[in-house]
N, C-alpha and C positions, 0 to 999 in steps of 0.2 A: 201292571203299569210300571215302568222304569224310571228312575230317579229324576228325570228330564220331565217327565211326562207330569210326572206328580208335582215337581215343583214350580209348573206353568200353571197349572191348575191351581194351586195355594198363590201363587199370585194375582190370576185373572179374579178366584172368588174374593179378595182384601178388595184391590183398587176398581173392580167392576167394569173394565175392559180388556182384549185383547192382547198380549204381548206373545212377542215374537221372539222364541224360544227353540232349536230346533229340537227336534224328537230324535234325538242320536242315544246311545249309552256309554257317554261323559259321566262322571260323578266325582264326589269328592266327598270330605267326612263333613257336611254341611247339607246340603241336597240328598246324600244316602239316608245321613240321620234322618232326616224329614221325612222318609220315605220309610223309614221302620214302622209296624204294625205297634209291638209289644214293648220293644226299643227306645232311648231317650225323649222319654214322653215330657222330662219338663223341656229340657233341650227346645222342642217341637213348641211345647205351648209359649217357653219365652218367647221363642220366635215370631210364631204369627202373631202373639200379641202385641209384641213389637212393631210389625210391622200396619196395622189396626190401629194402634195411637199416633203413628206419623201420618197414617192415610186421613184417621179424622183431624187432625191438627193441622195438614197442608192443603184439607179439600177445598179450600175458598182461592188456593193460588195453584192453578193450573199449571203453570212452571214449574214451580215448586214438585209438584206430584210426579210430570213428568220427570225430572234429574231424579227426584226416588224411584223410581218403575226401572229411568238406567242402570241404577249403581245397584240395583235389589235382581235384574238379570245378569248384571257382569259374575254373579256367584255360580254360574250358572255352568259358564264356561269354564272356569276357574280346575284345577287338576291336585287334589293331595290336600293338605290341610293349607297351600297358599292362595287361599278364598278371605282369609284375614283383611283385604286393604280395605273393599265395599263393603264387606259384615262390620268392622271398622270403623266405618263412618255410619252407618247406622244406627249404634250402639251408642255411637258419643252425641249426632241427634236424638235421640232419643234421651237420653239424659239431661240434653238441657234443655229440651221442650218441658219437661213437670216440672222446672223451675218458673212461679209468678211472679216473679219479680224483673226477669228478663224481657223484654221487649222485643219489637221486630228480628224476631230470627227469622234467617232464612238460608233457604238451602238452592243452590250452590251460589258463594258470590262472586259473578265477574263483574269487572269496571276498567275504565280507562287507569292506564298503571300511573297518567301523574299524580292521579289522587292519593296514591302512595310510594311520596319519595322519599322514603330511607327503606323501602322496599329492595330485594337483591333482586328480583323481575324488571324494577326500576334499572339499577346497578349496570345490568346486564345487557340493557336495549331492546327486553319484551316491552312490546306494546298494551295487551291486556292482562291483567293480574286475574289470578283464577286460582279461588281459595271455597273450602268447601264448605264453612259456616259463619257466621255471622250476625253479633246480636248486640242489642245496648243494654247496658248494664252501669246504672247511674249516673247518665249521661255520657257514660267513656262507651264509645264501642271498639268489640272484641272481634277480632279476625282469627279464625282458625280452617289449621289444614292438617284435615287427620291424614296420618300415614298406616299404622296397623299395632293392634294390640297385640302382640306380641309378646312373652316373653325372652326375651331375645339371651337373657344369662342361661337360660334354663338349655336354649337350641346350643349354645356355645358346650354344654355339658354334653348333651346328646350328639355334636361331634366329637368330642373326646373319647365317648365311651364306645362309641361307633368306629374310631381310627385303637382303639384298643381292642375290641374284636378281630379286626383284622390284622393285628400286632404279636396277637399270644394262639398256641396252639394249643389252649385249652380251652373246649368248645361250646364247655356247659359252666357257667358262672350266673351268678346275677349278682349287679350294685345298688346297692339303695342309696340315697343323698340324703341329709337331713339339714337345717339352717340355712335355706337355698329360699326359703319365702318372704320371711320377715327381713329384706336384709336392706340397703342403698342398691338399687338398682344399677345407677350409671356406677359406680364403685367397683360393684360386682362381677356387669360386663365386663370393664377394663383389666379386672383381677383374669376373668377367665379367658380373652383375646391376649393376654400374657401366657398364658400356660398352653392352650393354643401352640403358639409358638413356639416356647421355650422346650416343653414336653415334659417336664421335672415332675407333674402328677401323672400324667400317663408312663411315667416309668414305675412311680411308686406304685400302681396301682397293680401297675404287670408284675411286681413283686407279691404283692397282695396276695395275688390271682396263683402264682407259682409256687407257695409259700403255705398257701391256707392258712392266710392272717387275717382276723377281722375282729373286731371295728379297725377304721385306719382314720387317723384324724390328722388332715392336712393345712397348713398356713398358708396361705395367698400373700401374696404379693404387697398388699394392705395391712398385713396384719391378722385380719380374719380368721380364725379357724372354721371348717368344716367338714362332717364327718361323715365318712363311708361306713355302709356294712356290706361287704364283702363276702359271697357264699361261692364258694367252687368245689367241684367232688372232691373226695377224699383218692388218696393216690389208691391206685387199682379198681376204681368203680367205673373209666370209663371203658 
């Protein structure tokens, strides 16, 4: 059974109808994992559990079920690990569905856009506004529109270390990061869409790399430090 195959099947036995799915072999690191025997077993069981508490929590609103069954097949098609935007909005339904204190959530909310005007759908001359959650929470209601959990500091590294491969002609290294979790996220970004550009750590690091220096511990743009360990063979081992 092929990754397509099996994860039609994980969704027809949750919502107990038909979806239309084709039987191609597409996959991605979402649909593969789901599809491992031995393989990311919690991965798998968060998952369908997941998807098992929005099915019992939306079965009274048929709307509701169906917008989940679209956004639960758009992963479907999806190619590489950018399956992020629907698993995405899944994840953040799902989290504020076990909040009781919340009220009328619902999945997905469209409306005539003048009911929100200082909206930028408003701004702009859409007609309908189309946001993908929505809930009251102490008489204030909440509008939300997931776009993708993401670490998005973390991809900015992993271009760096990626245009530094293809920068140095030494072919066996590895870098490690460390102070890259607990940190300001939007800070972070901006520190690393700086360097990005600038190039001043991917030089240090191609020193590194030439050098057989390691730890290397560099200052961002903020202030911040953060530290690499840096492992490359020793001269004459390649």
């Amino acid at each position: 059974m092929n990754d397509a195959q099996n994860y039609k099947m994980i969704i027809e036995n949750i919502f107990q109808q038909e979806v239309d799915i084709p039987d191609n072999n597409n996959s991605n690191n979402c649909i593969g994992a789901l599809n491992g025997i031995n393989n990311f077993i919690v991965f798998k069981n968060n998952f369908i559990d997941r998807l098992k508490r929005l099915s019992r929590f939306f079965k009274a609103d048929r709307e509701a079920v169906q917008n989940l069954i679209n956004t639960v097949r758009l992963i479907a098609f999806a190619k590489g690990y950018k399956w992020s935007g629907p698993y995405s909005e899944l994840v953040a339904l799902d989290f504020w569905i076990q909040y009781e204190n919340l009220i009328n959530i619902k999945y997905v909310h469209k409306g005539n856009v003048n009911n929100f005007e200082d909206s930028i759908a408003k701004k702009i001359g859409q007609q309908e506004i189309d946001l993908d959650i929505s809930f009251d929470l102490h008489f204030i209601k909440i509008f939300m529109d997931v776009k993708s959990l993401i670490p998005t500091h973390l991809e900015l590294v992993d271009n760096i270390l990626e245009k530094l491969k293809r920068e140095t002609d030494v072919e066996d290294f590895l870098i490690g990061i460390d102070d890259l979790f607990d940190v300001d996220y939007l800070q972070t970004k901006k520190d690393y869409i700086y360097e990005l550009r600038e190039g001043r750590l991917l030089e240090e690091l191609k020193k590194c790399i030439e050098n057989k220096i390691t730890p290397y511990e560099h200052t961002l743009q903020s202030g911040e430090n953060v530290n690499y360990q840096v492992n490359s063979p020793p001269l004459g081992s390649q």
